[in-house]
C-alpha positions as CSV (number, residue, x, y, z in Angstrom):
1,X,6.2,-22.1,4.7
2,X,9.1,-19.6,6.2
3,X,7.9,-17.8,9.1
4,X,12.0,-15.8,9.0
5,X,12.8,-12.7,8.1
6,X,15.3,-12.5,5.4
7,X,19.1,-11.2,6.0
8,X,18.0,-8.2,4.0
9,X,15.0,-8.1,6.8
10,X,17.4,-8.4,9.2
11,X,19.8,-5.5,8.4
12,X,17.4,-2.9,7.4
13,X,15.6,-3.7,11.4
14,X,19.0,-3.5,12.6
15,X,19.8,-0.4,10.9
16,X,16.3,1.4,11.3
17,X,16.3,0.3,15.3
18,X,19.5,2.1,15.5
19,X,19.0,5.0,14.0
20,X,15.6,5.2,15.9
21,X,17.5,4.9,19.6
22,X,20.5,7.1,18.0
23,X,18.3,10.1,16.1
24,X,14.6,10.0,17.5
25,X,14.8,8.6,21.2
26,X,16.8,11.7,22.3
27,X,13.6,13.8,21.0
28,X,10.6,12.1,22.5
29,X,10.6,13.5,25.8
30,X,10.6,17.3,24.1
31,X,8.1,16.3,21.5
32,X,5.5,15.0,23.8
33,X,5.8,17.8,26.3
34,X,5.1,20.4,23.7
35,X,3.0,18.5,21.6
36,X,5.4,18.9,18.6
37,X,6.4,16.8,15.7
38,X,10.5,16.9,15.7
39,X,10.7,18.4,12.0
40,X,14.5,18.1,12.1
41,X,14.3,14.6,11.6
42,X,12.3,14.3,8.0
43,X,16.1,15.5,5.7
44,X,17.6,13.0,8.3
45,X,15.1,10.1,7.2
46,X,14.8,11.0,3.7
47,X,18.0,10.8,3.2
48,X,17.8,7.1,4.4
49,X,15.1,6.0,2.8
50,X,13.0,5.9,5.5
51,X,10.1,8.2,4.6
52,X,9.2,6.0,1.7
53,X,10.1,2.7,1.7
54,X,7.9,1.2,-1.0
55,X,8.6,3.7,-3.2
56,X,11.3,3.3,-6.2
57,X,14.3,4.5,-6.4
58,X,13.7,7.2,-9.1
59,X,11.2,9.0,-6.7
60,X,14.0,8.9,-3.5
61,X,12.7,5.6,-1.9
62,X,14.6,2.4,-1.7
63,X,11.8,0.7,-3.3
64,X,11.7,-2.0,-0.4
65,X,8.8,-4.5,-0.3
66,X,6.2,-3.9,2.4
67,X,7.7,-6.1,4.9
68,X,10.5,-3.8,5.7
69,X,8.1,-0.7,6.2
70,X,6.1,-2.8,8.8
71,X,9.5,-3.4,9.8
72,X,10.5,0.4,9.9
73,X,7.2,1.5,11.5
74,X,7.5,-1.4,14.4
75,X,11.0,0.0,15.5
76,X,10.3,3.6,14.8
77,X,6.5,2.7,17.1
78,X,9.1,0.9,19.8
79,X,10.7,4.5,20.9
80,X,7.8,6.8,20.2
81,X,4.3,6.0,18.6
82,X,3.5,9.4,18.2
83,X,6.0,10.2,16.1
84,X,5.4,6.8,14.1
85,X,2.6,7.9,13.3
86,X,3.3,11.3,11.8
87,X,5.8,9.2,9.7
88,X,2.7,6.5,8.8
89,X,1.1,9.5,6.9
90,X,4.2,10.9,5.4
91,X,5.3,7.4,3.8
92,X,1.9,6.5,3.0
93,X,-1.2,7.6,3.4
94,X,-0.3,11.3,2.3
95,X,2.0,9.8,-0.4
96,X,0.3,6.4,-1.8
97,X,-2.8,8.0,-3.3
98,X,-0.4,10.4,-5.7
99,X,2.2,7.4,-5.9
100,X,-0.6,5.0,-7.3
101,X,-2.8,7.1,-9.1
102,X,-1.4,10.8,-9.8
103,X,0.5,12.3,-12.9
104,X,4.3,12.5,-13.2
105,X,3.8,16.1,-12.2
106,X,2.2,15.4,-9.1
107,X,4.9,12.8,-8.3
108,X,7.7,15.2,-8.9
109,X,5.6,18.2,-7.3
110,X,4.2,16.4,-4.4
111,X,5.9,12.7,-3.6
112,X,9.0,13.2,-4.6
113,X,9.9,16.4,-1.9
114,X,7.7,14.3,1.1
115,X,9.9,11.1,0.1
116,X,13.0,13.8,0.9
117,X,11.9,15.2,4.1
118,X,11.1,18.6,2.2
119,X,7.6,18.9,2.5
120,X,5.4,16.9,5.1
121,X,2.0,15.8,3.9
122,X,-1.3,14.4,5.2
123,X,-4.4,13.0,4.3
124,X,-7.9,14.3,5.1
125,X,-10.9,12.2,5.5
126,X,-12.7,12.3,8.6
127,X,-15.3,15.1,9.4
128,X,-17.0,16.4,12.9
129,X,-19.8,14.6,11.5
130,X,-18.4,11.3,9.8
131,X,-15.3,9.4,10.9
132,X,-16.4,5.7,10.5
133,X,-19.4,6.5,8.1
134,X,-17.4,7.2,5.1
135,X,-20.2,8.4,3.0
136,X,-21.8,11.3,5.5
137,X,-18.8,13.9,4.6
138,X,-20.0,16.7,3.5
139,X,-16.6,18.7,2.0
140,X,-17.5,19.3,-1.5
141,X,-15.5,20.1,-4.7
142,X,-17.4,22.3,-7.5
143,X,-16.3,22.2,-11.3
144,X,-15.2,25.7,-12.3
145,X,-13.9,27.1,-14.6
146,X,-9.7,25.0,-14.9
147,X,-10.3,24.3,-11.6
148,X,-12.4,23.2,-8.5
149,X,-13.9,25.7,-5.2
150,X,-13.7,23.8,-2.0
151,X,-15.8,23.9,0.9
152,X,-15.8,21.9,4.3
153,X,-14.0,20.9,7.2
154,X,-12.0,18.1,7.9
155,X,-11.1,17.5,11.5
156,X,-8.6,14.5,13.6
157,X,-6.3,15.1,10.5
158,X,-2.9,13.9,11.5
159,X,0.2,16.3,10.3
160,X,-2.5,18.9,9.5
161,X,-1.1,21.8,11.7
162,X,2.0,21.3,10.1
163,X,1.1,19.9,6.4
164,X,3.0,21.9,3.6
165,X,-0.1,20.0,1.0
166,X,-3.1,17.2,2.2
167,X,-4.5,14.9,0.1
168,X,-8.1,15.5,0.8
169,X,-11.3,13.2,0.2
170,X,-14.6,14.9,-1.5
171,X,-17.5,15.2,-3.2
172,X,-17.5,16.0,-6.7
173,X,-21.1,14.7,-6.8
174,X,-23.3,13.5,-3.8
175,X,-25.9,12.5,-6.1
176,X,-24.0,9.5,-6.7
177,X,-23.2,8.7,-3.2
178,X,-19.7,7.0,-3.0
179,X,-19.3,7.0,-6.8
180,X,-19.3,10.7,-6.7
181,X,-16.3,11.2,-4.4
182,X,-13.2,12.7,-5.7
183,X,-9.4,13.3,-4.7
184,X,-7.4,17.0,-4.7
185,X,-4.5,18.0,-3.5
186,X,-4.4,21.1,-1.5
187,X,-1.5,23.4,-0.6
188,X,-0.8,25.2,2.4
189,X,-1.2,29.0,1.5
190,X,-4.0,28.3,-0.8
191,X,-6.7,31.2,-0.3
192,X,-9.2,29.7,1.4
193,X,-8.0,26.7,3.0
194,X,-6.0,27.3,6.8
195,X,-5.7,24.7,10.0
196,X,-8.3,26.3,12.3
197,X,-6.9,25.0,15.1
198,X,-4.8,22.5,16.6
199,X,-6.2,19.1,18.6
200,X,-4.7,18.6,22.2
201,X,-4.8,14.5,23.0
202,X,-4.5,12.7,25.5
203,X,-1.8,9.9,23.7
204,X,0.2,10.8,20.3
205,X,1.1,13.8,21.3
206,X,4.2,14.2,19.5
207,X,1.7,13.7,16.2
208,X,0.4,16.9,15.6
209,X,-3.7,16.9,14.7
210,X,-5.4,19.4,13.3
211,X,-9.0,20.7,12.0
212,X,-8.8,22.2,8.3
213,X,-11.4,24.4,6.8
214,X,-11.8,25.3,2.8
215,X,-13.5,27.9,2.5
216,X,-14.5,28.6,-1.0
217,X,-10.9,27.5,-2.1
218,X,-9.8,27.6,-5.7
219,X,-7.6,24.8,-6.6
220,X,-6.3,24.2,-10.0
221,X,-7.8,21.2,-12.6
222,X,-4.3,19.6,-12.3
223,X,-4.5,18.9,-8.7
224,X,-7.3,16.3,-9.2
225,X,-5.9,12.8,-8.5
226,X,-6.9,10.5,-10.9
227,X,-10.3,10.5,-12.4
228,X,-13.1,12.9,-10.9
229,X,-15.9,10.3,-8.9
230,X,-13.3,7.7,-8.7
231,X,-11.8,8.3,-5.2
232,X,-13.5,6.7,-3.0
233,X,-12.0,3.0,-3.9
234,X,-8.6,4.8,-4.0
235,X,-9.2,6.4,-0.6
236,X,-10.3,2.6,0.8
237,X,-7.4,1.0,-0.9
238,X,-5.1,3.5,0.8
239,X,-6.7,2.5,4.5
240,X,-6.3,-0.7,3.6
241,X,-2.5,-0.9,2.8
242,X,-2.8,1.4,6.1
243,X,-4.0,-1.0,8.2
244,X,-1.2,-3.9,8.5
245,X,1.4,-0.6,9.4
246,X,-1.2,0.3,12.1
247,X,-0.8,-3.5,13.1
248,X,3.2,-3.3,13.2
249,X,3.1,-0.5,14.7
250,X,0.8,-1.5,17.8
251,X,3.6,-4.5,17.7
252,X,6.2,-1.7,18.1
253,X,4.9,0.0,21.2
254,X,3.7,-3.4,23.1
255,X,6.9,-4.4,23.0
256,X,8.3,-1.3,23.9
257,X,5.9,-2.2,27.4
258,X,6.9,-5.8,27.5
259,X,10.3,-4.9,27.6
260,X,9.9,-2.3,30.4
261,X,8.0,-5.0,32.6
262,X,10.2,-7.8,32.0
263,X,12.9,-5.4,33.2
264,X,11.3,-3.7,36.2
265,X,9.9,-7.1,37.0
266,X,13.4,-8.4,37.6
267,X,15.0,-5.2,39.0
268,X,11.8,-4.1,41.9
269,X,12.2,-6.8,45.2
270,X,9.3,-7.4,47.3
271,X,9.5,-10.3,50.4
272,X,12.3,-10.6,50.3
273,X,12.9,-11.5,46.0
274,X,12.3,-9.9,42.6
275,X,8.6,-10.0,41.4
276,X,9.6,-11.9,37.9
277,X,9.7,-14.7,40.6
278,X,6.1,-15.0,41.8
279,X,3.9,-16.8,40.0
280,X,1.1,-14.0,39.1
281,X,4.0,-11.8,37.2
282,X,5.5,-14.8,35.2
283,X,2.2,-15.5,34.2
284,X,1.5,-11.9,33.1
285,X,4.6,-12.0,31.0
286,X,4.0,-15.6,29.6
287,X,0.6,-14.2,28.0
288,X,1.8,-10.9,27.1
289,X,4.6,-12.4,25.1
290,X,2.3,-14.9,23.5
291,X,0.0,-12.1,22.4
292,X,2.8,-10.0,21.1
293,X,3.9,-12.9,18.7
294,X,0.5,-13.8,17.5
295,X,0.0,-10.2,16.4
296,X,3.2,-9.9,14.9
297,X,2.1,-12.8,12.5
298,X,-1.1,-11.4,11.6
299,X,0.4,-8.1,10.8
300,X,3.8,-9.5,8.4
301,X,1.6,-11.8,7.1
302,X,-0.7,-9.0,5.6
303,X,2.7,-7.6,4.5
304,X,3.8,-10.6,2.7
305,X,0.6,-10.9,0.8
306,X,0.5,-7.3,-0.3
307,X,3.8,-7.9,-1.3
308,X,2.1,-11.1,-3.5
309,X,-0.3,-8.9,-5.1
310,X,-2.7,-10.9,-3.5
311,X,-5.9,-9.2,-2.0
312,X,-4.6,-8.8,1.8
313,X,-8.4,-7.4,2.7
314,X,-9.5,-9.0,5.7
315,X,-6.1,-10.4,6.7
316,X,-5.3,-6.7,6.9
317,X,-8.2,-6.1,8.9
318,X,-7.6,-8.5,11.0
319,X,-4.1,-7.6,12.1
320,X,-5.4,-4.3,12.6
321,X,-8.1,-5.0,15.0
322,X,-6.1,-7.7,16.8
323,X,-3.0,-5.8,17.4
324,X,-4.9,-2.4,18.1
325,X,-6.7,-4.6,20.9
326,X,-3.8,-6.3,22.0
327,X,-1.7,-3.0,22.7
328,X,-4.2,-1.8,24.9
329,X,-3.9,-5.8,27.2
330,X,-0.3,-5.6,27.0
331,X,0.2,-1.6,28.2
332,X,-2.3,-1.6,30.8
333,X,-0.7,-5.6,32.4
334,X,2.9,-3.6,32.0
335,X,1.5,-0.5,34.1
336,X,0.3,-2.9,36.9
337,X,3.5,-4.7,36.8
338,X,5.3,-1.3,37.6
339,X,2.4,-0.8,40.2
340,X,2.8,2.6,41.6
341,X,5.6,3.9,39.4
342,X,4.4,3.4,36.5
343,X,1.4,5.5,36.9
344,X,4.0,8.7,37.5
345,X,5.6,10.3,35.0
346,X,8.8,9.3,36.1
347,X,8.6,6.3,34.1
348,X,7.3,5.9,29.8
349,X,5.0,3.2,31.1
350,X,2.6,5.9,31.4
351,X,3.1,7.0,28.1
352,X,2.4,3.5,26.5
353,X,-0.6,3.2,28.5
354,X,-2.6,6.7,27.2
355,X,-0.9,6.3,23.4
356,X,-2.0,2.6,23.4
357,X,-6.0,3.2,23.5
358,X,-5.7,5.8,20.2
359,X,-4.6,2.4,18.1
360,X,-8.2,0.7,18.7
361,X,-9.6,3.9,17.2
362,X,-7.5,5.9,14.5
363,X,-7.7,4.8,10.5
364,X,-10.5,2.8,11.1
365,X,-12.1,1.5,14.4
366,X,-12.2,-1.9,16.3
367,X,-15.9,-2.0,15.2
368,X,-15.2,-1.2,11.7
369,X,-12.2,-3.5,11.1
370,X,-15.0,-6.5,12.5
371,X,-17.4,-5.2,9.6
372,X,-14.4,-5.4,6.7
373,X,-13.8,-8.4,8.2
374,X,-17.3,-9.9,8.6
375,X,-17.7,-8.6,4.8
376,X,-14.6,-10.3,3.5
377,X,-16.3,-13.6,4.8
378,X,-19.2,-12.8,2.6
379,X,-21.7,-12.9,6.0
């Protein structure tokens, strides 16, 4: 068993980490102020590679293995979270539902433009009324004449306010419960479908989050991904593969924390020596550093079985819940290290601490990940 990262693993973290301190760092502080995704930086990533790793070379991607994108969301997550996460959707799950089940048209329409930067995508899901409870949405898709009419809302949809198309979850026939669910594409400017409005947060703020309406919307037959009443499995497959970036990515922004406290620890004197000396702080750091590492196993071991084409399930699940957990120890033991700074705004520390709470929550909550889990056990 090799726990290393191979040299390839190596050079793409060293290449992604730079361009993330050299392109996106100098953006953050803008983005989160006005609540703004940076859209100059998708042409600058596709053009690396970096908004589709997984993907193949003849759609734009470098067709990496899954490793490096946990790898490219953990560095990307280490300098700004919020904009991680607008990147999460782009590369995948706005992307992996047409990559792994949609015509060549829709791949040369649709993935191939988001894997350039051209377009940004997302994918809707969640409703005012059902979040966790997949099977309580109430959008519905009605067989018409070469097409489909819409109607519903979808609401915490990240990249919505600023989604060129969205990949959106429905019901072709709630007779059949889950087996009646269905996948369309929807683009922006279709009559009928609009962002009603845009969700201020209280972390992520540089990922724009929106609520979309359909209002009788007419979509054509081709935009159907797939087969009609199949999408719910290839909605959950797509959380799933989700779920062990999620994990890398709450590795990302702990460290970011870590890093901070070790730093301030050493630097901020009190009686008469630096606080990394006492007892209480070392300590802090000892644990915090242990818990970093353990989720970083969980998460790049979910990677590496992906990768194997083995079902990655609950070990996906598991990273999720653990890191998403973890973030929220490490951020708020980093704050208390700072002590009074790091509750201004002067410092990120801040930051860390409101973005980390959103990664026990978003794609799936603590609570759920323990039910995939308990599940996968068979209890």
């Amino acid at each position: 068993m090799n726990f290393d990262f191979t040299e390839e693993h190596k050079l793409s973290r060293n290449a992604i980490r730079y361009f993330a301190e050299k392109e996106i760092a100098p953006l953050v502080e803008r983005a989160e102020e006005e609540e703004e995704f940076p859209l100059e930086l998708l042409p600058k990533m596709g053009k690396l590679g970096y908004l589709g790793m997984r993907y193949p070379e003849k759609y734009g991607g470098p067709g990496a293995d899954r490793v490096t994108e946990c790898i490219c969301m953990e560095e990307i997550a280490k300098v700004c979270i919020g904009i991680a996460s607008s990147i999460l959707v782009q590369s995948g799950l706005g992307t992996s539902t047409i990559f792994d089940f949609g015509t060549e048209e829709q791949k040369q329409t649709y993935l191939v433009p988001a894997i350039k930067g051209e377009k940004v995508c997302a994918f809707a899901l969640t409703e005012p009324d059902a979040g966790s409870d997949v099977k309580s949405i109430k959008t519905t898709a009605k067989k018409v004449d070469n097409g489909y009419v819409i109607n519903g809302t979808k609401t915490f949809i990240t990249n919505g306010p600023i989604a060129d198309y969205v990949v959106v979850v429905v019901y072709t026939n709630m007779e059949k419960g889950i087996k009646g669910m269905s996948l369309f594409i929807v683009d922006k400017g279709t009559p009928g479908f609009h962002c009603d409005r845009k969700i201020s947060k209280m972390g992520f703020r540089s990922a724009p989050v929106g609520e979309l309406v359909f209002e009788d919307c007419s979509i054509p037959q081709r935009n159907l991904i797939g087969v009609e009443n199949e999408g719910f499995e290839k909605a959950i497959d797509t959380l799933t593969q989700g779920r062990m970036l999620h994990a890398a990515r709450s590795v990302g922004l702990a460290r970011a924390a870590f890093d901070a406290a070790v730093k301030y620890s050493k630097q901020r004197v009190q009686f008469g020596r630096p606080i990394v000396k006492f007892q209480a702080i070392r300590f802090m750091l000892a644990e915090m550093a242990m818990e970093i590492d353990a989720a970083e196993l969980l998460a790049y071991r979910a990677a590496w079985l992906n990768d194997q084409k083995r079902n990655c399930a609950k070990e996906a699940a598991m990273a999720k819940l653990f890191a998403g957990e973890m973030v929220v120890r490490i951020t708020n033991r980093a704050l208390q290290i700072h002590g009074g700074y790091g509750y201004t705004r002067d410092l990120p520390i801040e930051r860390y601490y409101r973005d980390a709470k959103l990664c026990t929550i978003s794609e799936g909550t603590s609570e759920i990940q323990h039910v995939v889990i308990a599940r996968e056990l068979g209890v």
